[in-house]
KOLGU-4560 file (N, C-alpha, C; in nm, 3 decimals, padded with zeros to 5 digits):
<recs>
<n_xx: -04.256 n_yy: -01.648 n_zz: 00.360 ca_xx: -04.240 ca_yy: -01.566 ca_zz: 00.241 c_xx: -04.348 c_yy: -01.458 c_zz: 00.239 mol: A seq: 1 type: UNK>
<n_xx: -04.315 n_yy: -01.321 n_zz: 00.202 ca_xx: -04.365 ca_yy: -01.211 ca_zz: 00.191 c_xx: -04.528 c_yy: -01.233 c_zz: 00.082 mol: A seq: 2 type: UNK>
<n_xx: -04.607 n_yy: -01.190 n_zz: 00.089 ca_xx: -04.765 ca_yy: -01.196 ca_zz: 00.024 c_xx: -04.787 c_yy: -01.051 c_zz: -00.046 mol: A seq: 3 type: UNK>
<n_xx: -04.742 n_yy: -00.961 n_zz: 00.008 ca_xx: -04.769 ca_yy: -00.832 ca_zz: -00.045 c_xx: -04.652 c_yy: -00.777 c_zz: -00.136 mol: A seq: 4 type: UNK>
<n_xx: -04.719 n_yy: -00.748 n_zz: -00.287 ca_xx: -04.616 ca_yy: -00.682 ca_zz: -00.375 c_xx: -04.502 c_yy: -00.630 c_zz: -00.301 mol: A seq: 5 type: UNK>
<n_xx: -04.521 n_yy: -00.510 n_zz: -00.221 ca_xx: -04.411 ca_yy: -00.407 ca_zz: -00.178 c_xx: -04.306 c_yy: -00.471 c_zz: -00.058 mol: A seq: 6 type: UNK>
<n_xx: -04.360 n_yy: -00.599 n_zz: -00.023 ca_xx: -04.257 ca_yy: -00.662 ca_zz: 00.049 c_xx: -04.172 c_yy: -00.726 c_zz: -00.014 mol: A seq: 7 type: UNK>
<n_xx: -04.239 n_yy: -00.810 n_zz: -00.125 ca_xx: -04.122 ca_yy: -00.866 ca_zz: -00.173 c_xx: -04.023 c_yy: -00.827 c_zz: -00.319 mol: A seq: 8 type: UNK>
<n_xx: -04.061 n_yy: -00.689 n_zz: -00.297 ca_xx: -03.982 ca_yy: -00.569 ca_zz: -00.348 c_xx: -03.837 c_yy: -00.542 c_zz: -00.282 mol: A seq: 9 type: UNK>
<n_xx: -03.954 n_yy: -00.517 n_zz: -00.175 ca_xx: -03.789 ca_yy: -00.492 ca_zz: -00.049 c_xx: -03.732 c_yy: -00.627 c_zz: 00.003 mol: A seq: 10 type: UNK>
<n_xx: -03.768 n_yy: -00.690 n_zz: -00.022 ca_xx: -03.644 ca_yy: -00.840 ca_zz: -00.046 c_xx: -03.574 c_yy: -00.841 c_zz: -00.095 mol: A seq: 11 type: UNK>
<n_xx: -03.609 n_yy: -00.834 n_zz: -00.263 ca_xx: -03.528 ca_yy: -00.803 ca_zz: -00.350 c_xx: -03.433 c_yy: -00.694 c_zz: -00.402 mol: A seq: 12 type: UNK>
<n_xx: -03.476 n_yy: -00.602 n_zz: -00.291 ca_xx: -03.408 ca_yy: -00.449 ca_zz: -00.271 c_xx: -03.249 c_yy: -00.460 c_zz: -00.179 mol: A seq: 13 type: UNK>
<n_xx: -03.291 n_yy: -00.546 n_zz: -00.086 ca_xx: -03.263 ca_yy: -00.567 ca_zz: 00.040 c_xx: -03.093 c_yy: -00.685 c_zz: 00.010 mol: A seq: 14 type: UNK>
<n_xx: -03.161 n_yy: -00.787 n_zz: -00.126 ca_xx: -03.060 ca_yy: -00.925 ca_zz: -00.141 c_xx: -02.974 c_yy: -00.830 c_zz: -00.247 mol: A seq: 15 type: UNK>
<n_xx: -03.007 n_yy: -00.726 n_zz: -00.302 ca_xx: -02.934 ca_yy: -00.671 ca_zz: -00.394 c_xx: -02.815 c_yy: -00.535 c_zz: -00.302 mol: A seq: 16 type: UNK>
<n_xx: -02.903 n_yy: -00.457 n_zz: -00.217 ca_xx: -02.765 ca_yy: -00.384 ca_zz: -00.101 c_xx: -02.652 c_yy: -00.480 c_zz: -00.030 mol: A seq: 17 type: UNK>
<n_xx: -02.703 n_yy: -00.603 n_zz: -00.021 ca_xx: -02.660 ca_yy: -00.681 ca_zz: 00.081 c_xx: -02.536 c_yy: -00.714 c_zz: 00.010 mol: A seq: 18 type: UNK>
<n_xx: -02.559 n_yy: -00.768 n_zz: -00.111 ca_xx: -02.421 ca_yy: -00.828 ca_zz: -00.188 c_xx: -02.348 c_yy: -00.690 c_zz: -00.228 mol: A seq: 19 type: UNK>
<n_xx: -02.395 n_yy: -00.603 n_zz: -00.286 ca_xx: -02.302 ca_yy: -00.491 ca_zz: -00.255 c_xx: -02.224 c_yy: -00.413 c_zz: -00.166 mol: A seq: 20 type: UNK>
<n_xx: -02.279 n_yy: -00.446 n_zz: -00.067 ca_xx: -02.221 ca_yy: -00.395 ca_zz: 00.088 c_xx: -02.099 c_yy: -00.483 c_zz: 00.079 mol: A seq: 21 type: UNK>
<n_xx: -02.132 n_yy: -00.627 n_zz: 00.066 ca_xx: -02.012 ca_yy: -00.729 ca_zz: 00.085 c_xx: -01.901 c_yy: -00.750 c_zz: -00.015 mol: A seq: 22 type: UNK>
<n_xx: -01.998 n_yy: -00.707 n_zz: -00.124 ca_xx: -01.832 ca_yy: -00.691 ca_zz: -00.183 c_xx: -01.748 c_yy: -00.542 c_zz: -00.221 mol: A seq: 23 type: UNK>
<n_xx: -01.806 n_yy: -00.455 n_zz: -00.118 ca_xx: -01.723 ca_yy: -00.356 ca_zz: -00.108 c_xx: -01.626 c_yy: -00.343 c_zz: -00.006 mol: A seq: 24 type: UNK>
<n_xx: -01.701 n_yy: -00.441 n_zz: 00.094 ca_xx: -01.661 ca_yy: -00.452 ca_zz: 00.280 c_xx: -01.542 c_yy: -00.604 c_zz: 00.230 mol: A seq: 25 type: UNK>
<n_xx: -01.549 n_yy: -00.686 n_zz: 00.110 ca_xx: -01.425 ca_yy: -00.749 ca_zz: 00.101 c_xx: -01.334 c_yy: -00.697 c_zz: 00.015 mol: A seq: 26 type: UNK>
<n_xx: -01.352 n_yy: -00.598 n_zz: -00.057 ca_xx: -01.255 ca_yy: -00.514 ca_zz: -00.121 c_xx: -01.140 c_yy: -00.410 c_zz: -00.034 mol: A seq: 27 type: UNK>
<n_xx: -01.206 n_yy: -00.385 n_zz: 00.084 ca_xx: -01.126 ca_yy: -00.311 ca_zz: 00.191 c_xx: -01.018 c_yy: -00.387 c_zz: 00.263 mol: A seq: 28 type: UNK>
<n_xx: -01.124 n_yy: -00.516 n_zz: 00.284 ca_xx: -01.039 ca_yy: -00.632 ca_zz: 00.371 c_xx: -00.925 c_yy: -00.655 c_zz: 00.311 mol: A seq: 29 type: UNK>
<n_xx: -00.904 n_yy: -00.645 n_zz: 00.156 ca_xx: -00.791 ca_yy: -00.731 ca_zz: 00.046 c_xx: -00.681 c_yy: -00.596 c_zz: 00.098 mol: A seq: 30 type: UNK>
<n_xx: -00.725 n_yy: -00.452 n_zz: 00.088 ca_xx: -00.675 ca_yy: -00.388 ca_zz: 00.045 c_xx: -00.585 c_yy: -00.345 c_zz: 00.205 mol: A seq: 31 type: UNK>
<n_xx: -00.648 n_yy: -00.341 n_zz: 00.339 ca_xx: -00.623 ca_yy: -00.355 ca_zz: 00.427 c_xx: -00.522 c_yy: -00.514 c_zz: 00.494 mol: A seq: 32 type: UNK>
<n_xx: -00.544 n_yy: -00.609 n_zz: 00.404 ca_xx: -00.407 ca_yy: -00.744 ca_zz: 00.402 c_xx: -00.300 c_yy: -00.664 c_zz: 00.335 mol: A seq: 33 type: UNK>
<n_xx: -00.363 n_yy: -00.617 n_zz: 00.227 ca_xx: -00.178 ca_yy: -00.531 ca_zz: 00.143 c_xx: -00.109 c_yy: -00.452 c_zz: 00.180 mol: A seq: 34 type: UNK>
<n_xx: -00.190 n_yy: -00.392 n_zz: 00.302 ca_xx: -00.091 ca_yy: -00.326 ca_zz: 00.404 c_xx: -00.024 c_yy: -00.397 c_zz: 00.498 mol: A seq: 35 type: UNK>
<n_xx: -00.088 n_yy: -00.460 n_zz: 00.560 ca_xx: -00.023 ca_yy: -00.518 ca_zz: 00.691 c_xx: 00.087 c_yy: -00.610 c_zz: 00.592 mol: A seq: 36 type: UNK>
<n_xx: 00.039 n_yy: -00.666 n_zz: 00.485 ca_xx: 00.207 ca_yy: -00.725 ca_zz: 00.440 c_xx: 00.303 c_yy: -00.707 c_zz: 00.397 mol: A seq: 37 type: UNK>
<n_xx: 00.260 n_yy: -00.570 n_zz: 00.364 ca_xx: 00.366 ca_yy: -00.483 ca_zz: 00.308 c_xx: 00.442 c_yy: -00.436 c_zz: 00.457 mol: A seq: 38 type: UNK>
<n_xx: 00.393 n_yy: -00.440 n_zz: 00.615 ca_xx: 00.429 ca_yy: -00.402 ca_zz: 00.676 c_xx: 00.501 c_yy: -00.532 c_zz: 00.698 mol: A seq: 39 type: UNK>
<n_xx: 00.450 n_yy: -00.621 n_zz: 00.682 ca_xx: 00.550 ca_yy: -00.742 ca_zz: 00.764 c_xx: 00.643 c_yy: -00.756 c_zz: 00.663 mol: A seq: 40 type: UNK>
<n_xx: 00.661 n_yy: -00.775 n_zz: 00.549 ca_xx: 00.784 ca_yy: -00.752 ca_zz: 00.460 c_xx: 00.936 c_yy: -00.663 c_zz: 00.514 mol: A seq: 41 type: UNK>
<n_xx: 00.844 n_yy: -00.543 n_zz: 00.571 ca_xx: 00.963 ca_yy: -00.449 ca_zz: 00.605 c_xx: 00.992 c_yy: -00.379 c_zz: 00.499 mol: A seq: 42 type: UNK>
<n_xx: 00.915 n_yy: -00.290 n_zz: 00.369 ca_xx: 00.904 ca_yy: -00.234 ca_zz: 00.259 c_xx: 00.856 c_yy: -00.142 c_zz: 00.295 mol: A seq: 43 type: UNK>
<n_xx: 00.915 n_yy: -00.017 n_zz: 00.351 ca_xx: 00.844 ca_yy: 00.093 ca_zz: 00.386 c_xx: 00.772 c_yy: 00.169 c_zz: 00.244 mol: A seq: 44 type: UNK>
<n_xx: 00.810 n_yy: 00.158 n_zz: 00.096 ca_xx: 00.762 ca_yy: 00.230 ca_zz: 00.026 c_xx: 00.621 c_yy: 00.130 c_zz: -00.016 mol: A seq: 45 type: UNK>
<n_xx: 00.640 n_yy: 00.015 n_zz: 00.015 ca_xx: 00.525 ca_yy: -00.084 ca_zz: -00.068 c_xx: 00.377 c_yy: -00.046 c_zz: 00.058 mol: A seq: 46 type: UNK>
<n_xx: 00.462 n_yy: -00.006 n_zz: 00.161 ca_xx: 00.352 ca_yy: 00.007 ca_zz: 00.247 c_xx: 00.278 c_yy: 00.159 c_zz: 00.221 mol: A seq: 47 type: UNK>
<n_xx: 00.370 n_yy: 00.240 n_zz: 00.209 ca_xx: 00.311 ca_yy: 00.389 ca_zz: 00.197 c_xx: 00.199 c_yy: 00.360 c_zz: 00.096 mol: A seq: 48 type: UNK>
<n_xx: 00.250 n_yy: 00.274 n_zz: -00.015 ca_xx: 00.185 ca_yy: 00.309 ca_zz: -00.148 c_xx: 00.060 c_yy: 00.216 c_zz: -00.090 mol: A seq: 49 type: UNK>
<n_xx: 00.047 n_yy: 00.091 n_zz: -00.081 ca_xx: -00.087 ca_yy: 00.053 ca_zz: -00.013 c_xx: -00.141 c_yy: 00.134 c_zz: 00.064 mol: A seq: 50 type: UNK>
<n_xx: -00.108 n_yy: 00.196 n_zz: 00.156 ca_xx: -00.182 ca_yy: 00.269 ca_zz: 00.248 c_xx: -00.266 c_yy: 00.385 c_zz: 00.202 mol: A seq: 51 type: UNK>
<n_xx: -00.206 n_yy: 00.456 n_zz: 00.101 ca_xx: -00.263 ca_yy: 00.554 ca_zz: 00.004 c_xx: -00.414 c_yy: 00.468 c_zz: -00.050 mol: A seq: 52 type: UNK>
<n_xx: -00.393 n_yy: 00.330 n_zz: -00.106 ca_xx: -00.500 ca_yy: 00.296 ca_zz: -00.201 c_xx: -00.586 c_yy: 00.243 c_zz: -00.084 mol: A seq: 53 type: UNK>
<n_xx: -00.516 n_yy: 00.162 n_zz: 00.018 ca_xx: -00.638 ca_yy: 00.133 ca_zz: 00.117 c_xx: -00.721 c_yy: 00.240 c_zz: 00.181 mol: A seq: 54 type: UNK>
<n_xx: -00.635 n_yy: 00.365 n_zz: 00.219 ca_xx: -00.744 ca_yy: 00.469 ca_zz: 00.293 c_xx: -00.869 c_yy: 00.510 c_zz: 00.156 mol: A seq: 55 type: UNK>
<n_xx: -00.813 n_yy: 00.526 n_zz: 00.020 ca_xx: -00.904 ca_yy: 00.576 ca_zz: -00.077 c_xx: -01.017 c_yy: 00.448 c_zz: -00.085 mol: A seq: 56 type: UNK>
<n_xx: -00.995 n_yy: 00.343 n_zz: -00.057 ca_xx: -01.089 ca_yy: 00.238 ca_zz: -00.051 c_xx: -01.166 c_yy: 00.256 c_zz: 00.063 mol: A seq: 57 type: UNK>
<n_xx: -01.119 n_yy: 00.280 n_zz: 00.168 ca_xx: -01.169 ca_yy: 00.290 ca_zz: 00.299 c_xx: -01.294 c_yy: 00.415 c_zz: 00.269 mol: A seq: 58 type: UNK>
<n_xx: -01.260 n_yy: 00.511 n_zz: 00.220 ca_xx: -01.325 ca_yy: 00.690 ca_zz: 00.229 c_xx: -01.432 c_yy: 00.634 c_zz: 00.146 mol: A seq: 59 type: UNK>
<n_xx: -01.400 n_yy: 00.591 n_zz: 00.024 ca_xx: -01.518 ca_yy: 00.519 ca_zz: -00.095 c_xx: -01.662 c_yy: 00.461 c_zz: 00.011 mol: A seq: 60 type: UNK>
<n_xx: -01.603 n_yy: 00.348 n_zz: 00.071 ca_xx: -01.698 ca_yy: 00.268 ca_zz: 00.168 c_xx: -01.750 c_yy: 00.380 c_zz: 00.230 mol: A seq: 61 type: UNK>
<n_xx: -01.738 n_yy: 00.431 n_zz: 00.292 ca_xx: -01.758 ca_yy: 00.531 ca_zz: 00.365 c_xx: -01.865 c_yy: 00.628 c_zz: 00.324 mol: A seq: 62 type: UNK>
<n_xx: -01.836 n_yy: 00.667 n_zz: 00.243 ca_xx: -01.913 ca_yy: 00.786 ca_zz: 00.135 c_xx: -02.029 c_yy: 00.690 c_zz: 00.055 mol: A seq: 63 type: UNK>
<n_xx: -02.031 n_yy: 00.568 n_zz: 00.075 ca_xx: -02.133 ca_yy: 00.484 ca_zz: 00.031 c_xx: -02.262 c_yy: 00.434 c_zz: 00.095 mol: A seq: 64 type: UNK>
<n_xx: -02.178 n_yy: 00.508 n_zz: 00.222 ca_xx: -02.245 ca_yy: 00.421 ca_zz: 00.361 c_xx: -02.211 c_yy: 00.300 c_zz: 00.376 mol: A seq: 65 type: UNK>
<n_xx: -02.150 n_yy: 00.250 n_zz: 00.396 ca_xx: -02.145 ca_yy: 00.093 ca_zz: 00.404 c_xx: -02.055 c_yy: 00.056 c_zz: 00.531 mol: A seq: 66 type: UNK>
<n_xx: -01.968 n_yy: 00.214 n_zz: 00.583 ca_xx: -01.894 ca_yy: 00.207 ca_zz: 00.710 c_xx: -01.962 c_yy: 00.330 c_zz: 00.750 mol: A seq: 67 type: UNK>
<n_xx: -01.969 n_yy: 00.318 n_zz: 00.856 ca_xx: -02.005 ca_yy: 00.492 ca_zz: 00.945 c_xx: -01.870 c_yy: 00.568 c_zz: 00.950 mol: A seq: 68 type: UNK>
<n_xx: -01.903 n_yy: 00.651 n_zz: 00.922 ca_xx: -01.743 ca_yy: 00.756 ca_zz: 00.930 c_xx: -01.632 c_yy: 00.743 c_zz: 01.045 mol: A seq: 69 type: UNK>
<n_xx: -01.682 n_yy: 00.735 n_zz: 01.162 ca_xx: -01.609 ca_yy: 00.720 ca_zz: 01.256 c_xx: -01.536 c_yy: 00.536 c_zz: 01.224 mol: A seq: 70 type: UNK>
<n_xx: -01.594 n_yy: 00.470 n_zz: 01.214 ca_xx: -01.535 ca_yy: 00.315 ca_zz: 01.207 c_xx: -01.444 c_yy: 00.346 c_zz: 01.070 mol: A seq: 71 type: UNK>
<n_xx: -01.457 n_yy: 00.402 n_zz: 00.953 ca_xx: -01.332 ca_yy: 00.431 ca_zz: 00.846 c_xx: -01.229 c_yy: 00.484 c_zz: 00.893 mol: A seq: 72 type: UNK>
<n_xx: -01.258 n_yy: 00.620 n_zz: 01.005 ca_xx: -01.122 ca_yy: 00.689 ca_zz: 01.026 c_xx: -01.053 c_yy: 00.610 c_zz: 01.113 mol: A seq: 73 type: UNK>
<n_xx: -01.097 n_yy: 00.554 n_zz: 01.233 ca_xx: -01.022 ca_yy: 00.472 ca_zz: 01.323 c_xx: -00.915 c_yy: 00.376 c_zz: 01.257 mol: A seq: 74 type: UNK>
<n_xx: -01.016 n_yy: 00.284 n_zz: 01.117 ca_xx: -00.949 ca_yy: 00.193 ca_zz: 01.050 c_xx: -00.833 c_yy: 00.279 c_zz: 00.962 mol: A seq: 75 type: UNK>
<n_xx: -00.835 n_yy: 00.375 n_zz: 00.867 ca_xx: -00.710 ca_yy: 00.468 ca_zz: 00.823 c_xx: -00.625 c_yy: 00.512 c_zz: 00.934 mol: A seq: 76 type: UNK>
<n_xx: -00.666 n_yy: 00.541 n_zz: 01.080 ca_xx: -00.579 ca_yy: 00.543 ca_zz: 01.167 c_xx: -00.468 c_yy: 00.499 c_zz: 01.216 mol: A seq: 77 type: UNK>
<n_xx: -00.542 n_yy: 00.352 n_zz: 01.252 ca_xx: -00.476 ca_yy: 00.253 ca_zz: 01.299 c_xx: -00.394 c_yy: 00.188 c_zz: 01.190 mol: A seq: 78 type: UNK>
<n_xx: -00.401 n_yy: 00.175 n_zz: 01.048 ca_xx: -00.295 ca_yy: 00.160 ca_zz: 00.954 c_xx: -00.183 c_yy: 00.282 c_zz: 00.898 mol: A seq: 79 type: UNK>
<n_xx: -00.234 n_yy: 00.356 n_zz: 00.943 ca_xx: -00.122 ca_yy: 00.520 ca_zz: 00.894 c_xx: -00.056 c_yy: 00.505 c_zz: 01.049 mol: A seq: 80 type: UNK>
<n_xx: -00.115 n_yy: 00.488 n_zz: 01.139 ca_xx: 00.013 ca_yy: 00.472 ca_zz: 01.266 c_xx: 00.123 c_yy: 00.330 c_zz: 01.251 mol: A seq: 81 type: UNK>
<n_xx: 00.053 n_yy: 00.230 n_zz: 01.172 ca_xx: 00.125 ca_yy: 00.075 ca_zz: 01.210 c_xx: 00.249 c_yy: 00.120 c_zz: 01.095 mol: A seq: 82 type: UNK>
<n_xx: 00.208 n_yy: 00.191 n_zz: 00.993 ca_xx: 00.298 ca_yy: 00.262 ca_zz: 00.885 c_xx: 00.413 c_yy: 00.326 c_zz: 00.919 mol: A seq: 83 type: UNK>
<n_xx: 00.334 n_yy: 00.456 n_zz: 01.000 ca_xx: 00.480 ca_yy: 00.542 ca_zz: 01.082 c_xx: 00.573 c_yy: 00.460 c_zz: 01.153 mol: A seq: 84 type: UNK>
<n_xx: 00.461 n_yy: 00.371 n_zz: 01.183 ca_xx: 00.596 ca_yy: 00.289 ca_zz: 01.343 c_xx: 00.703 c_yy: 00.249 c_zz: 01.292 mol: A seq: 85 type: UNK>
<n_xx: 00.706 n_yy: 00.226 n_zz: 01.112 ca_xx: 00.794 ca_yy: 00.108 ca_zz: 01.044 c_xx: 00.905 c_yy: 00.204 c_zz: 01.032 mol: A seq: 86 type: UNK>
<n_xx: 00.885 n_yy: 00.345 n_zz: 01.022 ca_xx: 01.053 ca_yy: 00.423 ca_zz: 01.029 c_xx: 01.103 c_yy: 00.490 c_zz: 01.113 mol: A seq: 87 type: UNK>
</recs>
C-alpha cells in the first residue's frame, strides 16, 4: 500500500477511471450483441436500427478515450459490413 498522499490519490483516481472505462466498454458489448441478433433473426430493419445506436455508442467510447480510434472504426466496420451482407 501506497505511503505518500499523492499516491494514494492516484489509486483512487485510477479505481474510479477503471470502473468507468468498464462500464462503458460493457455498454458497447450489449449494444454490439443487439446487432449480431438482430442479424441472426434475419430482421434487416431491427439490425439497421441497432447498428445506428451501436456505432453512436461505439464513437462515444471513442471520443472518451476508452477505445483508440482505429479499434472503434474497425469495430463499426465489421458490423456495417455483417449488416450489408444481410441484403
Amino acid at each position: 500500500m501506497a505511503n505518500i498522499k499523492s499516491a494514494k490519490k492516484r489509486i483512487l483516481v485510477i479505481e474510479t477511471k477503471t470502473a468507468r472505462n468498464k462500464a462503458i466498454k460493457s455498454k458497447v458489448k450489449t449494444y454490439i450483441k443487439k446487432v449480431h441478433a438482430a442479424i441472426a433473426s434475419g430482421d434487416q430493419v431491427a439490425a439497421q436500427a441497432a447498428l445506428v445506436a451501436a456505432t453512436s455508442e461505439i464513437d462515444k467510447a471513442c471520443s472518451k478515450g476508452v477505445y483508440h480510434k482505429n479499434n472503434a472504426s474497425r469495430k463499426v466496420a465489421r458490423l456495417a459490413a455483417a449488416v450489408n451482407k444481410m441484403a
